[in-house]
Each structure stands twice: as structure tokens, then as C-alpha cells.
DRENMAR-158324 format. One record per residue: y, z, x of N, C-alpha, C in turn; residue number from 1. Coordinates in steps of 0.02 Angstrom, whole numbers, padded with zeros to 5 digits, always signed. Each point is the difference from the previous one (the first is absolute). Layout:
<torgus>
((Y Z X) (Y Z X) (Y Z X) NUM) ...
</torgus>
This chain:
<torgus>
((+04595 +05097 +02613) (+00055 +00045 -00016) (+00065 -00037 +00006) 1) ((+00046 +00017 -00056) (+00055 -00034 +00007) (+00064 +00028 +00035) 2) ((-00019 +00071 +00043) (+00060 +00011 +00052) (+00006 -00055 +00045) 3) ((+00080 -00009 -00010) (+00033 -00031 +00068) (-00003 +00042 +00067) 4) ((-00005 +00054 +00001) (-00006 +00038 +00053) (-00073 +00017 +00050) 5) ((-00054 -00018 -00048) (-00064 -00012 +00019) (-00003 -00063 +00027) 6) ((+00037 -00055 -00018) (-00003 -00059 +00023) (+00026 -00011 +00073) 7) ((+00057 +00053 -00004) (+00043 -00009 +00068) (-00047 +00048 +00030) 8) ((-00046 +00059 -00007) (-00044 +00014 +00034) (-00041 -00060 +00053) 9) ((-00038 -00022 -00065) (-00027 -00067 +00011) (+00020 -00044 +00051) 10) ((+00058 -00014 -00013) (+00021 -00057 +00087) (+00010 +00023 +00058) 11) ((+00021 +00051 +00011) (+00007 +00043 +00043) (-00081 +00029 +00053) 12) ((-00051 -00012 -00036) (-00067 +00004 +00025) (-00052 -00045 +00001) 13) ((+00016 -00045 -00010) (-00028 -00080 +00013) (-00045 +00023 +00082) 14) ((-00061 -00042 -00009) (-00034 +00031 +00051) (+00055 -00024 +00070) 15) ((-00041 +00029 +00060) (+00040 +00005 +00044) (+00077 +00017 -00011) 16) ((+00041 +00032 -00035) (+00065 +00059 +00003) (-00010 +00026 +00054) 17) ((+00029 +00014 +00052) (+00004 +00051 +00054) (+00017 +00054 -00036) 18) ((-00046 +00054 +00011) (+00041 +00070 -00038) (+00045 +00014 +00007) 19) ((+00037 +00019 +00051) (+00080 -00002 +00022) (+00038 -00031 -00052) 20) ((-00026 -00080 -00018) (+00049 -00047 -00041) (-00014 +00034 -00060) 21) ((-00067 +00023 -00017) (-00004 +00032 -00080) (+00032 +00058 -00026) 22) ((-00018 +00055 +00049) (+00059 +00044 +00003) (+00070 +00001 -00019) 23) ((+00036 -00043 +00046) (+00071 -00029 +00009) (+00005 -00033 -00073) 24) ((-00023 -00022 -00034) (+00002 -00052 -00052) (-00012 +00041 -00050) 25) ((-00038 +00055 -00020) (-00022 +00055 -00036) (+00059 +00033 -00015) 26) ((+00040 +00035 +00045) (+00065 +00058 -00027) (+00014 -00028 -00052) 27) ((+00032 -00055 +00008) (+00057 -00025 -00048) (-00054 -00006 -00077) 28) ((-00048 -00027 +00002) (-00054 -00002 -00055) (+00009 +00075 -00026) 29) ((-00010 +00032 +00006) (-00024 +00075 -00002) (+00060 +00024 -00024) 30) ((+00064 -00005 +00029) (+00066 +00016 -00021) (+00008 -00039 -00055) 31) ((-00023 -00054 -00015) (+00012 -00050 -00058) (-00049 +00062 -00084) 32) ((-00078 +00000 +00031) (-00009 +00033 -00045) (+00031 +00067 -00017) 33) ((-00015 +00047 +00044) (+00047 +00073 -00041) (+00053 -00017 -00005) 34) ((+00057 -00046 -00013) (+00048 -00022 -00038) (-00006 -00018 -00062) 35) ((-00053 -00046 -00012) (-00032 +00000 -00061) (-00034 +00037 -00036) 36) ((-00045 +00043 +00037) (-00031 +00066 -00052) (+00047 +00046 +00000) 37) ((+00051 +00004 +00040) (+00052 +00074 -00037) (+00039 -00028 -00057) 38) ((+00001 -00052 -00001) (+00064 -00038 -00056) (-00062 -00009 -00065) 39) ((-00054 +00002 +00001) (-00045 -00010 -00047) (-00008 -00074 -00013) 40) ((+00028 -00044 +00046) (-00035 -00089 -00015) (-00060 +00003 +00042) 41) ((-00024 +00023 +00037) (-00061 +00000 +00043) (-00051 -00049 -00046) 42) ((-00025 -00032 +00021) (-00067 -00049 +00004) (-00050 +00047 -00002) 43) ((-00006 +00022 +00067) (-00069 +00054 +00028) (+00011 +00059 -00022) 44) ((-00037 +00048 -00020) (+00020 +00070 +00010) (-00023 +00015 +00078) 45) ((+00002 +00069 +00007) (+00009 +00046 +00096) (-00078 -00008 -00005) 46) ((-00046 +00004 -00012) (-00070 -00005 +00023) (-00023 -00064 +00012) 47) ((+00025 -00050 -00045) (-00029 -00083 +00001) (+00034 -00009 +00040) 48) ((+00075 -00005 +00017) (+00033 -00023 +00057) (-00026 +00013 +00062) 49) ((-00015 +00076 +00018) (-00024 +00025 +00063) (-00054 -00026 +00010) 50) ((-00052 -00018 -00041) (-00072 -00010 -00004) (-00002 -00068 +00044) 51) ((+00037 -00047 -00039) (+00013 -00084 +00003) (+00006 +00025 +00107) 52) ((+00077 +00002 -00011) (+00021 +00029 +00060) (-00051 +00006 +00066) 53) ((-00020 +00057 -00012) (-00059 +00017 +00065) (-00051 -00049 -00009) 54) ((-00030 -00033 -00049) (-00043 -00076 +00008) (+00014 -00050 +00037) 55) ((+00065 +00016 -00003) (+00040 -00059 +00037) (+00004 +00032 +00083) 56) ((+00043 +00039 +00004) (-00017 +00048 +00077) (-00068 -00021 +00008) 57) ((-00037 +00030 -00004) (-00066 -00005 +00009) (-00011 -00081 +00033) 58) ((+00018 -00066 -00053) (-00031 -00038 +00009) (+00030 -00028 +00073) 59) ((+00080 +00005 +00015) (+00012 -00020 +00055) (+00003 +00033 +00074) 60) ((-00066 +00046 -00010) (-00004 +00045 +00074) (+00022 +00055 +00011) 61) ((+00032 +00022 -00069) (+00052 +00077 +00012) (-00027 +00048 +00027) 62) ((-00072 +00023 -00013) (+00007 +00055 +00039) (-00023 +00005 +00060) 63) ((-00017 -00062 +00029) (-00008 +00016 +00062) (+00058 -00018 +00039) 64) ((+00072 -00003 -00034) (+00057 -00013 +00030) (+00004 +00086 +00019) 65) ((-00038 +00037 -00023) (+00032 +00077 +00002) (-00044 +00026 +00026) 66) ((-00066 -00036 +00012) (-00058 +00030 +00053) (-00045 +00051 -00067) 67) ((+00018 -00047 -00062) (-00060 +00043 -00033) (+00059 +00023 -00055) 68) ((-00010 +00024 -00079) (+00016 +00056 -00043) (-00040 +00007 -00042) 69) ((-00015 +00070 +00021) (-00030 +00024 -00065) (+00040 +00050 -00011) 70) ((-00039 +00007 -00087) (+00046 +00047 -00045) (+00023 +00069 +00037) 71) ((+00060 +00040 -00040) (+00015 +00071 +00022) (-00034 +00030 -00055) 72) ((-00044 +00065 +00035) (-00048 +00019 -00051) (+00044 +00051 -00030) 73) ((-00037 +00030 -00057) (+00033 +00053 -00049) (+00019 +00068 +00064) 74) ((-00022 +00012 +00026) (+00020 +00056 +00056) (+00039 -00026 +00026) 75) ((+00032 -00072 +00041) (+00046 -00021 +00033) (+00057 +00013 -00040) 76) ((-00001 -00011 -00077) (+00075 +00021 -00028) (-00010 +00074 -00038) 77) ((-00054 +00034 +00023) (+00027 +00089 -00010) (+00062 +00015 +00061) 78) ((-00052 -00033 +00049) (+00053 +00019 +00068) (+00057 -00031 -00012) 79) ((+00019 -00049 -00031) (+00077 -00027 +00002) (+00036 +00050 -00076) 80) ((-00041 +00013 -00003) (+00052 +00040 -00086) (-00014 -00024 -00034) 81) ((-00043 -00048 -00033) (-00004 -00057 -00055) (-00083 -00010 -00007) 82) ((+00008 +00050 -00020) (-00084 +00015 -00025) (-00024 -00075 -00050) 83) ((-00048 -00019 -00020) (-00009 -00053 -00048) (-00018 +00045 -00046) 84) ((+00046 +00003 -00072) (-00022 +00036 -00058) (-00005 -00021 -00068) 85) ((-00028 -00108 +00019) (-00011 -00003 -00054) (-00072 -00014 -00046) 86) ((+00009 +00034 -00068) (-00042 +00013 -00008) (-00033 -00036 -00068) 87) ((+00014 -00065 -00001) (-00016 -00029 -00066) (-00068 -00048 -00012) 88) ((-00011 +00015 -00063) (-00084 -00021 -00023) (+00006 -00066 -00009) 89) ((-00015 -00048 +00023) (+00004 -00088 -00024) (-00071 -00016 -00028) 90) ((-00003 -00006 -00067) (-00078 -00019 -00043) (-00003 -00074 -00013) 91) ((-00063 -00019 -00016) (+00005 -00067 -00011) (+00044 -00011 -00033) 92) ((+00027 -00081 +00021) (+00050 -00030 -00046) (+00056 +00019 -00023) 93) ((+00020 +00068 +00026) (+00054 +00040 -00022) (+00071 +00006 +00039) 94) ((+00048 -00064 -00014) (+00066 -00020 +00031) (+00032 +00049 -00011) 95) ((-00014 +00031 -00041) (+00078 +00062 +00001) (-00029 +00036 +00048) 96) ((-00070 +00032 +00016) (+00014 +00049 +00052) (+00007 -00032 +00063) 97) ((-00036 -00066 +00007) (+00020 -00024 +00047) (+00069 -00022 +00039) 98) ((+00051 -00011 -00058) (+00075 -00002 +00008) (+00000 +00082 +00023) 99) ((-00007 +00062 -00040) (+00012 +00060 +00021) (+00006 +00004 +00080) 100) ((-00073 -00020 +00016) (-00012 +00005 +00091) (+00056 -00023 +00000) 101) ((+00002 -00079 +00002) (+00059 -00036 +00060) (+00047 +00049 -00004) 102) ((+00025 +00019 -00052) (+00070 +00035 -00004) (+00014 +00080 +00037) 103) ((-00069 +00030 +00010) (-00018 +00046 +00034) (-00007 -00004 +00068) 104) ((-00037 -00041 +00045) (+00002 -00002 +00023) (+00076 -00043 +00046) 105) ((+00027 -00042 -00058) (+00065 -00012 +00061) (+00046 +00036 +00008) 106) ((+00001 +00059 -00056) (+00054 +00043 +00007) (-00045 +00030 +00072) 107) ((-00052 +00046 -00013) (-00034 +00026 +00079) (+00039 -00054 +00058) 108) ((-00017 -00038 -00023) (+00003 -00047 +00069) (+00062 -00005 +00032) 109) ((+00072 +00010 -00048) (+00053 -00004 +00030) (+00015 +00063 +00033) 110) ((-00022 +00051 -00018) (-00005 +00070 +00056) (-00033 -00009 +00035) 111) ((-00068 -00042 +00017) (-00025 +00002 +00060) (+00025 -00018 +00046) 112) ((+00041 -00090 -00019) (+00047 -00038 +00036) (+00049 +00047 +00067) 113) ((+00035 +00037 -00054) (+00030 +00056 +00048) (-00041 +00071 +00031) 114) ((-00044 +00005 -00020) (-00034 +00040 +00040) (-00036 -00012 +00047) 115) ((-00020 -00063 +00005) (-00034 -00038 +00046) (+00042 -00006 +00067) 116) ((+00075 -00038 -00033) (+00032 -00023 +00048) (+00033 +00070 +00032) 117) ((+00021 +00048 -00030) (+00013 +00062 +00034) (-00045 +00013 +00055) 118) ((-00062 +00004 -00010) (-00074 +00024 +00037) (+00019 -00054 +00062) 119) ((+00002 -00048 -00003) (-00001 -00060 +00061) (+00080 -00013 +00023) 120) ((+00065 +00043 -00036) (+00055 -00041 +00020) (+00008 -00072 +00014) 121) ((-00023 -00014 -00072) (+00005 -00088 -00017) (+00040 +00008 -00059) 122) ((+00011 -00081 -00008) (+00059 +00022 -00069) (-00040 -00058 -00041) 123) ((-00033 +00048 -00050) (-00056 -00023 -00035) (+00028 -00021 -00071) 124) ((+00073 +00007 -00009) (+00042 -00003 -00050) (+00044 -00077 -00015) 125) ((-00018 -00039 +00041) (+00017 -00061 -00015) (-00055 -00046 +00005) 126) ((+00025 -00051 -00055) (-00076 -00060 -00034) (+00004 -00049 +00042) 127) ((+00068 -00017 +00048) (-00004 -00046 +00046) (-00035 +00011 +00064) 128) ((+00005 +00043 +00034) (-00017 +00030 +00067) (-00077 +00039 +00003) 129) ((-00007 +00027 -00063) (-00055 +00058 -00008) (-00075 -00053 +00028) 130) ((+00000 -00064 -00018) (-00061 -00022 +00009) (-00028 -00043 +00056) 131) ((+00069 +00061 +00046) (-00031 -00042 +00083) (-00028 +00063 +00033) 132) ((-00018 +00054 -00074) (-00015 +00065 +00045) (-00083 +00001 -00029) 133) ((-00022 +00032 +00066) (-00057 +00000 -00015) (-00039 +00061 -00047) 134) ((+00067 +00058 -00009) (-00022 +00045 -00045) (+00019 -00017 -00075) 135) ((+00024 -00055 -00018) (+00020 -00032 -00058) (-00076 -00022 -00039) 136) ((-00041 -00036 +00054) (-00048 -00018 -00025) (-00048 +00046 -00001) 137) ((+00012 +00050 +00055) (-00045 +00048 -00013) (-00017 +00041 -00069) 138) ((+00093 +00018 -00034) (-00019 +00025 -00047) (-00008 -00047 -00074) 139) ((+00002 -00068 +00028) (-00018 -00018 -00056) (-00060 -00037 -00016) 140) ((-00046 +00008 +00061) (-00071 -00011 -00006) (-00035 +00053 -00027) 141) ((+00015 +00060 +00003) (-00010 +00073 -00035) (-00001 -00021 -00095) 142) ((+00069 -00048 -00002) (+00008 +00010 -00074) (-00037 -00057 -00022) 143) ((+00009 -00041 +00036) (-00051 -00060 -00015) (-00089 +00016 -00037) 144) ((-00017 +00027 +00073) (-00065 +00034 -00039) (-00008 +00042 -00043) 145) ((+00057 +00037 -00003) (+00005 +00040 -00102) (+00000 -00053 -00033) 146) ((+00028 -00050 +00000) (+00005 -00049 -00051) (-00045 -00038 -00011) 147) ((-00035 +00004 +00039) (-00087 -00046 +00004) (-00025 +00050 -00029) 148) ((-00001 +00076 +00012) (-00061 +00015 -00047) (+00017 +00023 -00060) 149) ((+00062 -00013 -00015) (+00006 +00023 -00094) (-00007 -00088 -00033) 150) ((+00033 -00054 +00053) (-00049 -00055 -00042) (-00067 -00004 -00015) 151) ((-00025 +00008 +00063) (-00096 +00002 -00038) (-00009 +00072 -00053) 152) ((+00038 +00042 -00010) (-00008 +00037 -00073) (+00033 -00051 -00043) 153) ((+00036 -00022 +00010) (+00016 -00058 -00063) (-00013 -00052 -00009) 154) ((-00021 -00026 +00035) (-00075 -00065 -00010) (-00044 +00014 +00052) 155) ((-00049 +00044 -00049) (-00086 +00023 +00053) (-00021 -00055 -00011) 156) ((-00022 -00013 +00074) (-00033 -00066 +00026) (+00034 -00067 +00031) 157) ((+00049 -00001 -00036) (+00037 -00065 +00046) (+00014 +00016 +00055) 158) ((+00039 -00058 +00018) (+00009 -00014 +00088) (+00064 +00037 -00014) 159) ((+00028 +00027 +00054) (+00069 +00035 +00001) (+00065 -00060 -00026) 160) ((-00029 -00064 +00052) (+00046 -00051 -00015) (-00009 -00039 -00060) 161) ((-00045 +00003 -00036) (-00016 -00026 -00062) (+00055 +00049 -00034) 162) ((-00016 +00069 -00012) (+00062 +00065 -00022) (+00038 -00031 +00011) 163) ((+00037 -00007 +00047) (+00083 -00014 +00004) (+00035 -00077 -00028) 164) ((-00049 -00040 +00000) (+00013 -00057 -00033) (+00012 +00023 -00082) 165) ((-00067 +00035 -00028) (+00016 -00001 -00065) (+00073 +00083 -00012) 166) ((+00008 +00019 +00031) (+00045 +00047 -00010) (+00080 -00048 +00022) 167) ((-00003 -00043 +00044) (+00062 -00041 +00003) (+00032 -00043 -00059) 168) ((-00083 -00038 -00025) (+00022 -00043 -00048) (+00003 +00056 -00077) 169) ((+00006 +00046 +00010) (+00022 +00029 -00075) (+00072 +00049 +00003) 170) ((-00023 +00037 -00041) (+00048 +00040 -00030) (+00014 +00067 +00053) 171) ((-00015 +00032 +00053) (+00008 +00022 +00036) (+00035 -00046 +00086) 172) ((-00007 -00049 -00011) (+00031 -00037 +00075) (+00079 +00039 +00014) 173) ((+00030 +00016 -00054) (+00083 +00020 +00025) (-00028 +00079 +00019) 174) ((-00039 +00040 -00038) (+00010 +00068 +00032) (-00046 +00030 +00050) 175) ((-00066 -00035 -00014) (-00049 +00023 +00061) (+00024 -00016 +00063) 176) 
</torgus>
């Protein structure tokens, strides 16, 4: 993939990163991208970015910096106000609905942001700070796994990460 921002992912999690240092090194990344996807130069679209993202968490120890995350289930955001209501069909091979999701679900997602952070009195509203919280990843391990399973509707049978390679290198990398 030819994001610069995946790359600066990339150095930032070189094995052994102390999570602390990945974290700390992450805001500004993160603030770098939604600067770029609101202005429309984005590299990544909001699902490939996040996706990349938590691979990377993942790889340098993140969640056991937090004693564990797993997802917030669909009942965790009835109770916050922010029901999950999206509801789109992804068929083989089919980038437009698959663009549809991303676009569905990040609008959801920016009401969850604040409904989340309301629920916990966190301030879930900034790209620098948000990803030293542990309900940041919470809710975006939730969206993560939506996004794993409308890829395997759009390539039945591949590897998830095989999916995201060929969805990076095409014509969907800026909006998925």
C-alpha cells in the first residue's frame, strides 16, 4: 500500500515498541489521517485505516496494555443511545456496496464516538488522545469485525488479509 500514513504506522510498531511508546506515537498519526480523509486527500479510507491500525495495536502488545479488549456488543450501544443500524448487503465483488458500508458505518461510528464517550465521561472526540482509551478500541474492535464479515461476502473464501490487500491496491483504497 502506498499510504504514508500506514508506513508511519509501520515504524512506530517495529517489534519490541513499548505500547506506551506506540500509543504516544499513534495520536499524532491518527490526527494526521482524519485530516486527510475530511479534506478528501486520504490514502486510506475509515475501514482500511482502522483495520491496518488495530494490526498494528495488536502486534505491539496493546491489549494487554488494557488487561484485555474485546468488542462493545450491539446491546452495549442500545444502552449508550447508539444502537448499530447498519444495514447494508456486501455481494461478491461488489465495491460500490462495499464503499456504501464504509460510508455507513462511519457516519454510525461518529455518533457512537460521542455516545460512547458520554456513557464513560471520556472525550472520545479527539484523534489525538482518543487512542490511549481503552473504550476507543473497544468500539472499534466492534467495527472491525463488521468489516471482516462483509469482506468474506466480498471475497468468499479468501483470507481476510488477502481481502484487504486486494481492496487497498484498487479502486476502493481512498473510500473503504
Amino acid at each position: 500500500m502506498a499510504d504514508p500514513l500506514i508506513k508511519a504506522l509501520d515504524k512506530i510498531s517495529k517489534p519490541g515498541t513499548p505500547v506506551a511508546t506506540f500509543l504516544k506515537k499513534l495520536g499524532p498519526i491518527h490526527t494526521k489521517w482524519h485530516t486527510a480523509h475530511n479534506s478528501g486527500t486520504g490514502k486510506s479510507g475509515f475501514l482500511l485505516f482502522h483495520w491496518e491500525l488495530i494490526k498494528r495495536f495488536k502486534a505491539v502488545g496493546g491489549p494487554a496494555h488494557f488487561g484485555g479488549v474485546t468488542p462493545f456488543t450491539t446491546a452495549d450501544f442500545v444502552s449508550f443511545s447508539a444502537p448499530y443500524d447498519v444495514n447494508v448487503t456486501v455481494t461478491k465483488k461488489n465495491l460500490v456496496r462495499l464503499e456504501e458500508f464504509s460510508s455507513d458505518v462511519e457516519l454510525w461510528h461518529n455518533n457512537a464516538h460521542m455516545a460512547v464517550g458520554m456513557a464513560f465521561h471520556k472525550n472520545l472526540m479527539n484523534p489525538k488522545t482518543n487512542v490511549r482509551l481503552v473504550q476507543f478500541w473497544k468500539l472499534h474492535y466492534f467495527i472491525n469485525d463488521r468489516f471482516e464479515e462483509k469482506l468474506a461476502d466480498f471475497e468468499p473464501g479468501a483470507s481476510i488479509s488477502a481481502v484487504v490487500v486486494h481492496v487497498e491496491a484498487g479502486k476502493g483504497a481512498t473510500v473503504v
